[in-house]
RODO-2510 file (C-alpha; in nm, 4 decimals, decimal comma):
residues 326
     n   res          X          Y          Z
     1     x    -6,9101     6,8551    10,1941
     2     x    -6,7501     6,5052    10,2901
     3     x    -6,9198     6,3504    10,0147
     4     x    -6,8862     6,5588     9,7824
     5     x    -6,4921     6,5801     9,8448
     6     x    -6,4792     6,1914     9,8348
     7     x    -6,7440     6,1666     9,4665
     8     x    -6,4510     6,3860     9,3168
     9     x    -6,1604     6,2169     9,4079
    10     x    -6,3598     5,9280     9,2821
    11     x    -6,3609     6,0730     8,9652
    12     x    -6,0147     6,1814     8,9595
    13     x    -5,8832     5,7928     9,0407
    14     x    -6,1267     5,6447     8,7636
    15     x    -6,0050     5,9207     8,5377
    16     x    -5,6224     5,8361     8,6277
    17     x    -5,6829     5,4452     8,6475
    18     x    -5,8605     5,4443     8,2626
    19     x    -5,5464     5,6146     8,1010
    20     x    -5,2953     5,4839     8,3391
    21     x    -5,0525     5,1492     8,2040
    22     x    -5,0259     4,8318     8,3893
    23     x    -4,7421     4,7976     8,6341
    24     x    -4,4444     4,6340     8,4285
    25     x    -4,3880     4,2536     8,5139
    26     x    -3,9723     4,2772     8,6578
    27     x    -3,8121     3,9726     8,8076
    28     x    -3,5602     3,9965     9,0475
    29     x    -3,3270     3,7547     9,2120
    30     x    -3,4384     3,6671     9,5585
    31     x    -3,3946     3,3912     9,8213
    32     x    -3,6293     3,2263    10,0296
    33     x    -3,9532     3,3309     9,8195
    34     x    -4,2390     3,2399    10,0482
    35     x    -4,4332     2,9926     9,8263
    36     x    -4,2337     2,9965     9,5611
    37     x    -4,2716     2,6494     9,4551
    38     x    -4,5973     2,7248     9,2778
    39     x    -4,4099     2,8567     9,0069
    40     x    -4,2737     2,4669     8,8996
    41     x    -4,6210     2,4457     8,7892
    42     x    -4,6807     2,7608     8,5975
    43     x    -4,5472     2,6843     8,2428
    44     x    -4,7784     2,4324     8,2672
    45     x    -5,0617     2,6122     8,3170
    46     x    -4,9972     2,8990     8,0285
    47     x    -4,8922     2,5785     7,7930
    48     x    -5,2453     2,5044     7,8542
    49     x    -5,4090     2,8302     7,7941
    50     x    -5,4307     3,0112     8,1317
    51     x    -5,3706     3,3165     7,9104
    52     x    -5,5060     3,2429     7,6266
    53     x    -5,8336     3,4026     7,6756
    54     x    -6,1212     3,5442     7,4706
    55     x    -6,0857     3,9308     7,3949
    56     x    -6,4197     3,9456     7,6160
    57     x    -6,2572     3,9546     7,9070
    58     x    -6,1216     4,3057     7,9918
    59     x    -6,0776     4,5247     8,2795
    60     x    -6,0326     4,8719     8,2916
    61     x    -5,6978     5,0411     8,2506
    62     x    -5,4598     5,0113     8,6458
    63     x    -5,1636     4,8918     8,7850
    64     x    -5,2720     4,5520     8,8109
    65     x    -5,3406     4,4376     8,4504
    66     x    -5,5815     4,1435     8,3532
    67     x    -5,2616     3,9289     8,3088
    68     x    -5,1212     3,9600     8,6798
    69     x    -5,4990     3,8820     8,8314
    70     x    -5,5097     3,5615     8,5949
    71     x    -5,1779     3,4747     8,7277
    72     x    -5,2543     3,6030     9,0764
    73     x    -5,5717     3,3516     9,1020
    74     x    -5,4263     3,0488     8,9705
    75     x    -5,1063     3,1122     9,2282
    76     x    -5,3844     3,1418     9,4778
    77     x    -5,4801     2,7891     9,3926
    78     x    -5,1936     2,6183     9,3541
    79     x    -5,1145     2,7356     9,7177
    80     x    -5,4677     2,6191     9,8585
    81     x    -5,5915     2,9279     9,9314
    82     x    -5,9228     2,8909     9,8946
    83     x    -6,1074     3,2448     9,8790
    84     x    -5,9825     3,5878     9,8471
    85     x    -6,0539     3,6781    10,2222
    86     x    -5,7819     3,4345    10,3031
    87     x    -5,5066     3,6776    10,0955
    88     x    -5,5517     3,8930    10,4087
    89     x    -5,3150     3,6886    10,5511
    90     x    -5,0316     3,6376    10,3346
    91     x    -4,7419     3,8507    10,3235
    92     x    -4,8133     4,1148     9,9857
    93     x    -4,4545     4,1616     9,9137
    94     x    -4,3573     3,7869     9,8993
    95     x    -4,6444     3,7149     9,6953
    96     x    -4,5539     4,0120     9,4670
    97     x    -4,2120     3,8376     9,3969
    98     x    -4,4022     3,5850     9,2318
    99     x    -4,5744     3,8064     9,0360
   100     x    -4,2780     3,9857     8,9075
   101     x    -4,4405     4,3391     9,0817
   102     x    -4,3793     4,5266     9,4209
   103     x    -4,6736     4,4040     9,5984
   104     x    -5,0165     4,2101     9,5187
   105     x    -5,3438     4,4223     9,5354
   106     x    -5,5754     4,4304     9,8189
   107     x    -5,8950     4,2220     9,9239
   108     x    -6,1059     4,4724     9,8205
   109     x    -5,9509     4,5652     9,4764
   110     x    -5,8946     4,2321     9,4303
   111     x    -6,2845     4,1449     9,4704
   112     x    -6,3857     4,4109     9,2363
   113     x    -6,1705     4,3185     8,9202
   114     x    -6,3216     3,9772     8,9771
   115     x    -6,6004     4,1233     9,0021
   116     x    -6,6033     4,3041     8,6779
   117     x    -6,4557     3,9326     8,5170
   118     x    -6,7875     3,7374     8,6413
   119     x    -7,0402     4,0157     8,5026
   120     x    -7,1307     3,8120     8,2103
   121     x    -7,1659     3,4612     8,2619
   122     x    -7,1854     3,3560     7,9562
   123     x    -6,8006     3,4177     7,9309
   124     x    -6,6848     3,1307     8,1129
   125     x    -6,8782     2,9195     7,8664
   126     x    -6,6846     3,0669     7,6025
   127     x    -6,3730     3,0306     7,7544
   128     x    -6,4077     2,6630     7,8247
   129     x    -6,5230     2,5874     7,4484
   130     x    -6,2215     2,7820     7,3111
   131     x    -5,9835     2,5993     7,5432
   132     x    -6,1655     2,2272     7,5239
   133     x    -6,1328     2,2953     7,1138
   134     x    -5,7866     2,3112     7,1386
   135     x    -5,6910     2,0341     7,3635
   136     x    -5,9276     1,8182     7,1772
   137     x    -5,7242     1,8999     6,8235
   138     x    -5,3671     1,8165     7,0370
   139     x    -5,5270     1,4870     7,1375
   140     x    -5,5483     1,1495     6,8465
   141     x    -5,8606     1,2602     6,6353
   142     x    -5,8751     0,9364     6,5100
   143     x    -5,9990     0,7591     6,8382
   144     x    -6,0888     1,0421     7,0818
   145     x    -6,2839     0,9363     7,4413
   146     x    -6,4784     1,1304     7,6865
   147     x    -6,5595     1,0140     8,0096
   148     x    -6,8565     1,1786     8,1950
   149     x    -6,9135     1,1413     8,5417
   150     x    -7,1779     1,2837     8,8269
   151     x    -7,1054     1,3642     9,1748
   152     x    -7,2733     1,4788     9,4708
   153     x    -7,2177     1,7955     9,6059
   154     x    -7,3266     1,8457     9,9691
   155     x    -7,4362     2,2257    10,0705
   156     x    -7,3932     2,3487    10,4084
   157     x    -7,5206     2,6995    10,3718
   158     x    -7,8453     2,7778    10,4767
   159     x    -7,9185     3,0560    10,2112
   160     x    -8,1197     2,8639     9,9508
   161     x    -8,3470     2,5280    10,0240
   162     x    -8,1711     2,2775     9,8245
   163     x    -8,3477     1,9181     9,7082
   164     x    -8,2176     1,6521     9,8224
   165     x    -7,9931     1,3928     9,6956
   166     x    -7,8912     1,0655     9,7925
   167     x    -7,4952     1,0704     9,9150
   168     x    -7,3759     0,7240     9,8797
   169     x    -7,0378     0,7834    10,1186
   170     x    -7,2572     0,8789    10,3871
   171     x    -7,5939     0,6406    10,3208
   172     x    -7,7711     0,9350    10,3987
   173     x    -8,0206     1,1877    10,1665
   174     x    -7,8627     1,5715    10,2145
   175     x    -7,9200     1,9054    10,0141
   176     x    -7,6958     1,8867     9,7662
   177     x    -7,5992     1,9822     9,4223
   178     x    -7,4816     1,7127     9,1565
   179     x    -7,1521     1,7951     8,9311
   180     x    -7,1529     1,6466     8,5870
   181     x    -6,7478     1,6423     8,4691
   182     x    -6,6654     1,5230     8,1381
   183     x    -6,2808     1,4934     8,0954
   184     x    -6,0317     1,3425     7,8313
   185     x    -5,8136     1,0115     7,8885
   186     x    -5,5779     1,1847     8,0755
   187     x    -5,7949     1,4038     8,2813
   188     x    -5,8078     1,6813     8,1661
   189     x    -6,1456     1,8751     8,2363
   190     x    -6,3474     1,9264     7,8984
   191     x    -6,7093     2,0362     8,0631
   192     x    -6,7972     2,1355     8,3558
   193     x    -7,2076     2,1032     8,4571
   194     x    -7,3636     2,2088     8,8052
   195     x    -7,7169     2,0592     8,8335
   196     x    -7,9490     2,1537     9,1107
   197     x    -8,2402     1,9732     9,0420
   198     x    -8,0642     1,6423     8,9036
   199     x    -8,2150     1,5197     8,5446
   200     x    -8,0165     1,1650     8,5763
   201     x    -7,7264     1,1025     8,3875
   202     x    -7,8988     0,9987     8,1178
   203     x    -8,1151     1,3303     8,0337
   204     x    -7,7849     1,5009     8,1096
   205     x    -7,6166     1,3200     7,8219
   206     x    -7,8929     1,3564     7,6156
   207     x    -7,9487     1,7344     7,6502
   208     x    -7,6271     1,9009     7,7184
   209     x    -7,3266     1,6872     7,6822
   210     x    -7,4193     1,5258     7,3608
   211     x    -7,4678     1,8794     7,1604
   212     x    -7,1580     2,0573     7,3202
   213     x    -6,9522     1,7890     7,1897
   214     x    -7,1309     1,7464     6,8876
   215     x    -7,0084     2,1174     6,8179
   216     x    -6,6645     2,0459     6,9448
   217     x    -6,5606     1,7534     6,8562
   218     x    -6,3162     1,7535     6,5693
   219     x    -6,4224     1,5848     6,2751
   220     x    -6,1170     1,5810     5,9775
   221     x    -6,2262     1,5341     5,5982
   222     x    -6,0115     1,2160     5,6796
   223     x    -6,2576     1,0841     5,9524
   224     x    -6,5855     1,1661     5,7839
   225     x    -6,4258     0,9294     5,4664
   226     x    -6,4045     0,6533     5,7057
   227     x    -6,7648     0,6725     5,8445
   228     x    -6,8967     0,7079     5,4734
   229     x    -6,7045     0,3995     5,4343
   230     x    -6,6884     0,1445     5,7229
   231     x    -7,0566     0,1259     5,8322
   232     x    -6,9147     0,0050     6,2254
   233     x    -6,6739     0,2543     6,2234
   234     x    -6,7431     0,6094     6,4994
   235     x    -6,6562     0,9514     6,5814
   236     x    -6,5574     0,9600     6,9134
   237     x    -6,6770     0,7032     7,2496
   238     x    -6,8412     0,8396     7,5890
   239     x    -6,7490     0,6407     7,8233
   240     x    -6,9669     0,6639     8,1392
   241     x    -7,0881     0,4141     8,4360
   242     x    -7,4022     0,2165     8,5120
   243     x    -7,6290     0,5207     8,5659
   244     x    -7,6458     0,5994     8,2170
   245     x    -7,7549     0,2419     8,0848
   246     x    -7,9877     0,3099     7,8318
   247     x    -8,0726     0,1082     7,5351
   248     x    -8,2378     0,3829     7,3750
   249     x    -8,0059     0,6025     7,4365
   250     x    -7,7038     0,3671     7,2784
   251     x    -7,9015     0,3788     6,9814
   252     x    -7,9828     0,7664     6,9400
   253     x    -7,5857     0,8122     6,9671
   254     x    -7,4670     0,5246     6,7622
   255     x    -7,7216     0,7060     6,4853
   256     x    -7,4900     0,9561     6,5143
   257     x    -7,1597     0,7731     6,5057
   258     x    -7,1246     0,8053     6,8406
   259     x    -7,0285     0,5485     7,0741
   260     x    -7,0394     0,4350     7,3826
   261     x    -6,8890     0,2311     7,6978
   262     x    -7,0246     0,1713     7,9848
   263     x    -7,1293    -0,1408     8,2085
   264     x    -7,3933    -0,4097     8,2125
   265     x    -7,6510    -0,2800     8,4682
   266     x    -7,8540    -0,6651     8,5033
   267     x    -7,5174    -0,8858     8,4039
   268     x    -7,6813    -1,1999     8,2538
   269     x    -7,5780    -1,5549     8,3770
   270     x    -7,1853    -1,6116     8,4117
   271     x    -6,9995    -1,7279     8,1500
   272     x    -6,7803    -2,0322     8,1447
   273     x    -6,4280    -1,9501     8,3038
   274     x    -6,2734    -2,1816     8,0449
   275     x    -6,4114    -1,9503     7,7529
   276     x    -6,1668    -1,6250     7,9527
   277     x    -5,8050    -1,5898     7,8147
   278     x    -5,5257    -1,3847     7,9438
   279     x    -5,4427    -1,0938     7,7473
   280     x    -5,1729    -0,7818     7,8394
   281     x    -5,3304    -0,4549     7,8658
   282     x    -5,1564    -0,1051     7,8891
   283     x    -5,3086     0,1264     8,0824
   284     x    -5,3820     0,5102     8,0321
   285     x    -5,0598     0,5693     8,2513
   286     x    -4,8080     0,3564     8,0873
   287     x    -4,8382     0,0617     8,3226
   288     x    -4,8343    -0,2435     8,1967
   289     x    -5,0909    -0,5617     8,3558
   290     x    -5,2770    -0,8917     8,2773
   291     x    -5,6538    -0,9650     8,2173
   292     x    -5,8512    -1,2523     8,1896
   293     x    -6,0954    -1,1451     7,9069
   294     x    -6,3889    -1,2975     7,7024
   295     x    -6,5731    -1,1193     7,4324
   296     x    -6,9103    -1,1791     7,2602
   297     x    -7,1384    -1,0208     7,0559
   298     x    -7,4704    -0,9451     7,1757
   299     x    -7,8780    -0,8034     7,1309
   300     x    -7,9758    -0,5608     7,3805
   301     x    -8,3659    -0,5092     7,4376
   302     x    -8,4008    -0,2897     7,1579
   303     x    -8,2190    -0,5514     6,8938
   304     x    -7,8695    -0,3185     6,9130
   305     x    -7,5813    -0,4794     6,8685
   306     x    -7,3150    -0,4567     7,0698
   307     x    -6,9787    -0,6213     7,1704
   308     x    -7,0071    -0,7475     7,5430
   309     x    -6,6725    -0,7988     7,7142
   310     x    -6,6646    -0,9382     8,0364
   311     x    -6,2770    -0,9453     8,2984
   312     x    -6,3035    -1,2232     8,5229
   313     x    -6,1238    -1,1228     8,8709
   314     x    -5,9499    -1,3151     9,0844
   315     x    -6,2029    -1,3689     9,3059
   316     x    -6,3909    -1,5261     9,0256
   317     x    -6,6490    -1,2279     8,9632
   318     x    -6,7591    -1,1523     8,6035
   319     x    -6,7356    -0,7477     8,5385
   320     x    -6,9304    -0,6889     8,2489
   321     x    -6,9381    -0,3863     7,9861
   322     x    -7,1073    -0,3545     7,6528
   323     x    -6,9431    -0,0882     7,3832
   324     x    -7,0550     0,0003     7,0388
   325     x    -6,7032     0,1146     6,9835
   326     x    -6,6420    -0,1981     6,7194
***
């Protein structure tokens, strides 16, 4: 008779929750907000997109719409907490100041919205294109770079057996997973790749970075003039480190107008320090320093062409990088 009781009133919430509104978002004046400071960064994260999501994502009708548990888990962030057990212990009121509402939700209701959110996977995916596509058309079209990068994950769970990869902070081989991240100039996060069973970098770029940007990437009437035109000229540059050093490669993208940066992984001989002159660089920040620089064109083993630049240091080492960004 319990369960019967407790299946109907089941029934009679889901009924009330699919025709009931979300709670209204009101703001009220109040002092001493625990954690309040998160909000200094919230118009920065709906300026880029936080709420701008595809109509895929829906939950079903409550008090606590799909806006407030968007908000909800990016406040959650910003504050460091770093799962939703650990919302047990934070003060629901305060945190529903923030939200503009009486109180946050629960643990448990909490867990199933997300829940219903992470059903279908492939809606991340779509997210993340539709919000790469439009920071890629804010950025300069004209010279756009993406720099890809892998890094070691160590797992400490015990629920799956793991391969093992090498962790160069610790000099030591641990189950681990490898994060590919490929991210604009000024960092922000463009692609997003977990690998368990690690290709390389190079297969990576090859197989899944390559094509997503290849279908993302803008390309203006204006652009695609300019490569019918100037036979040196490119799309866009990957810039990536010594892992991905790959003749073959270089040329499979450059046949595609793509380009790339990376360094010399067997530097030749030096060059003669009277051949480096001192040029001003800006960096990506603003700041303004001096290099010694040398440039040279050069034949890698597969007769590409490339320029070779090379920074001499003040300890009189040769860093050397090869780019088919002309």
């Amino acid at each position: 008779m319990g369960y019967a009781t407790t299946r109907t009133w089941e029934r009679v919430l889901a009924a009330v929750g699919k025709w009931a509104a979300s709670a209204a978002v009101e703001f009220e004046a109040s002092c001493d907000v625990a954690g309040g400071g998160v909000l200094a960064a919230m118009p920065a994260l709906l300026a880029q997109g936080l709420l701008r999501r595809p109509s895929s994502y829906r939950l079903p009708q409550g008090f606590y719409g799909i806006d407030s548990i968007f908000l909800l888990l990016a406040l959650m962030a910003l504050a460091r907490i770093r799962s939703l057990e650990q919302l047990r212990y934070q003060a629901p009121g305060e945190w529903g100041k923030l939200l503009g509402l009486d109180r946050i939700p629960e643990v448990r209701t909490l867990r199933e919205k997300v829940e219903i959110l992470c059903r279908d996977l492939g809606r991340a995916g779509e997210w993340n294109a539709q919000l790469a596509t439009q920071w890629m058309v804010r950025a300069d079209s004209t010279d756009l770079y993406f720099y890809c990068d892998g890094h070691v994950r160590v797992y400490h769970g015990d629920k799956t057996e793991l391969p093992r990869h090498y962790v160069a902070r610790q000099r030591l081989c641990l189950r681990a997973t490898v994060d590919y991240w490929v991210n604009a100039m000024d960092g922000q996060p463009f692609l997003y790749i977990n690998k368990a069973v690690d290709p390389g970098l190079i297969a990576t770029l090859r197989n899944e970075v390559v094509p997503w940007l290849e279908q993302l990437a803008p390309k203006t009437a204006e652009q695609e003039q300019r490569l019918a035109r100037d036979p040196r000229a490119h799309w866009f540059t990957l810039v990536f480190d010594r892992e991905g050093y790959s003749p073959e490669l270089f040329a499979a993208l450059w046949a595609k107008r793509i380009a790339i940066m990376t360094y010399q992984k067997v530097p030749p001989q030096d060059w003669p320090i009277e051949q480096f002159t001192t040029h001003p660089v800006e960096l990506v920040g603003g700041h303004k320093t001096v290099m010694k620089l040398c440039e040279r064109g050069a034949r890698l083993s597969n007769n590409l062409w490339v320029r070779e630049i090379r920074k001499l240091t003040d300890s009189g080492h040769q860093t050397v990088m090869v780019t088919t960004n002309f």
